[in-house]
N, C-alpha and C positions, 0 to 999 in steps of 0.2 A: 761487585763494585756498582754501584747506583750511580747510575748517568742523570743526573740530573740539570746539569746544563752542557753546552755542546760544548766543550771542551774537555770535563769529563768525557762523554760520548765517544770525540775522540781517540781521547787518551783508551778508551776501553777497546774501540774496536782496533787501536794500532795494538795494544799487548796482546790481543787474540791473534792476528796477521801476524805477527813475530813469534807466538810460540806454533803457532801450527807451520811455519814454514824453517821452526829452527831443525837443522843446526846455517840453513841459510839467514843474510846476516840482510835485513831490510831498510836499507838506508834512504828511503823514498816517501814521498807524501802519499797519502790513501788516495787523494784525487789524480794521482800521475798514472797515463796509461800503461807503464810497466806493471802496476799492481793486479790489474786485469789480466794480461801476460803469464806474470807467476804464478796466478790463484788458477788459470787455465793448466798451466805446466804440473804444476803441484798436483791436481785432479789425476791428471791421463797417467803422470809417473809413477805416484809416488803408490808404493805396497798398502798402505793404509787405509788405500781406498779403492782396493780392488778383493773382491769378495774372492775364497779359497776355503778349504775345510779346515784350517787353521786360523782363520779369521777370529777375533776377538771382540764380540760386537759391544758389551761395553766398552772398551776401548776406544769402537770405531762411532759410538752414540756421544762420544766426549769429544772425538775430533767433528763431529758435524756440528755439535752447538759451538763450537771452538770457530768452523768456518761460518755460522749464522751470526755470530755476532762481527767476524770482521767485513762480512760484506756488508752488514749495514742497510742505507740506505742505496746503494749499488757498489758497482764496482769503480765507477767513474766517479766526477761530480758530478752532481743531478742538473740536466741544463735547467733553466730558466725558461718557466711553462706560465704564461699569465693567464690570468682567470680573465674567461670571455662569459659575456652577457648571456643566460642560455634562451632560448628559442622559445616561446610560449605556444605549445599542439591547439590547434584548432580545434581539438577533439574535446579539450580541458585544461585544466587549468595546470597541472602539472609541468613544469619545465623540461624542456626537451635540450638536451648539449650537442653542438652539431663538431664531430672532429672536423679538424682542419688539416692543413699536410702536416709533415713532420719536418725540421730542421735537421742539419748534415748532423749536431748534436744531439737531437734525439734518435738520430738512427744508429749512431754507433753507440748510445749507449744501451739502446735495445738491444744492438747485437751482443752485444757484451752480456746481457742480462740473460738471454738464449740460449745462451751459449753454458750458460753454468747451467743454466734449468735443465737443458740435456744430457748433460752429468750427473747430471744429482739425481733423474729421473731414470738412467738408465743403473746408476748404483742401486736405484729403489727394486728395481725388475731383477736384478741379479739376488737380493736376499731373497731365497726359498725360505717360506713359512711353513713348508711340511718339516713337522716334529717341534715346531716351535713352543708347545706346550711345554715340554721340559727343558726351555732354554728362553725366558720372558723375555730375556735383553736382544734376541734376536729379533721382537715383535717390536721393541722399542727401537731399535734401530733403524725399523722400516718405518716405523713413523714419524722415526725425527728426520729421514730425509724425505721422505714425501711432504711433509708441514715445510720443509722449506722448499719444496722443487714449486708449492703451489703458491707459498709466498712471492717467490722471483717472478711467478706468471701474473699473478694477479695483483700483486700489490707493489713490488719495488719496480716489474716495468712499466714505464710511457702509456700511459692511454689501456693500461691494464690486457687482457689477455691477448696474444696475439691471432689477427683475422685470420682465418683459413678462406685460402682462396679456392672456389669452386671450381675454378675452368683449369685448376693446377701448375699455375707459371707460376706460385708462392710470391705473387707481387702482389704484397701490403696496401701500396699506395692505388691502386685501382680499388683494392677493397674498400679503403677509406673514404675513397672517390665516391663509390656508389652508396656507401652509406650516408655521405654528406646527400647528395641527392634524393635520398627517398626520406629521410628528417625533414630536409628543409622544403621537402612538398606535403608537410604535413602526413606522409605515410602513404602518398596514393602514389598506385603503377601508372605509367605510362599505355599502359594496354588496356583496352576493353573488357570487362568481365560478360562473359554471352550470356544474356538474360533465356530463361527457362520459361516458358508458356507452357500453359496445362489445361488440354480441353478432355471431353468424355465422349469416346465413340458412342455414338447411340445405340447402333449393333450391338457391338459385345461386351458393351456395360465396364469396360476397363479405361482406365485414362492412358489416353497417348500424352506422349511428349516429344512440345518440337523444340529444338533450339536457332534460337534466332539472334542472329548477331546485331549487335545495336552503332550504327553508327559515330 
């Protein structure tokens, strides 16, 4: 069915969400946070998507475009992200976008979006591609969910991939914090870089080096 304007679109990803969750009966708008809920519940239960030596990966390469089309543009509604002026680098002429925080709707609909990627990602790690040669729709199966585990990360969530925090509290918002800060200085640290001097012993014909810290 070609979505051609967003009511088709609709209409397209509600028949997808209706047949992959029948024989459950989906009496809900796609933006209501129940449908997040189900498409979680439907993941973790349901047989169809838990990999076994009886698994049928055609089968199971039809129920993941079946869930790529009903998640859509997410699981939620999309909040309301306005376009900021971007930043012009001092370095060039290139524009620079500086994040900003996140609002209580952009976080839950991250989480939301996280949250499938890690399903989808851990479906991906469970298909064994040893012997795949004589079974292609096993190869196709692992790529129809990894194409969508890197869709969810990169393109249907907020601000695109999620930051990996270095000091390992997995808080986002310091990541973002410090990212707005080193943007919006143009790229320079805070901290001195120690300049290198290079003289020639006269003796033994080799160069020393001092390092000498610059105020």
């Amino acid at each position: 069915m070609p979505a051609r304007s967003s009511l088709t679109a609709y209409f397209q990803r509600y028949l997808a969400l209706s047949f992959l969750l029948h024989p459950k009966a989906l009496d809900t708008a796609l933006g209501s946070p129940e449908v997040a809920v189900l498409l979680r519940a439907h993941l973790e239960d349901s047989s169809d998507f838990h990999i076994n030596k009886n698994t049928n990966y055609m089968y199971l390469s039809a129920r993941l475009a079946l869930l790529d089309i009903a998640i859509g543009p997410g699981p939620l509604v999309v909040p309301y992200y306005p376009l900021m002026s971007p930043v012009t680098s001092q370095y060039g002429s290139s524009p620079v976008t500086v994040p900003g925080p996140q609002s209580s709707e952009e976080k839950a609909f991250n989480a939301e979006v996280d949250a499938l990627a890690q399903i989808t990602k851990r479906l991906s790690s469970s298909i064994v591609e040893t012997g795949a040669l004589s079974d292609l729709s096993r190869l196709e199966a692992k790529e129809c969910s990894e194409r969508m585990y890197h869709r969810l990360e990169n393109a249907v969530r907020i601000g695109g991939k999620k930051l990996i925090d270095i000091f390992g509290n997995n808080d986002e918002v310091n990541g973002i914090r410090m990212m707005s800060q080193w943007l919006g200085s143009g790229g320079k640290s805070g901290s001195q870089t120690p300049a290198v001097t290079r003289d020639v012993n006269a003796n033994e014909g080799e160069p020393n080096t001092d390092i000498a810290m610059e105020a």
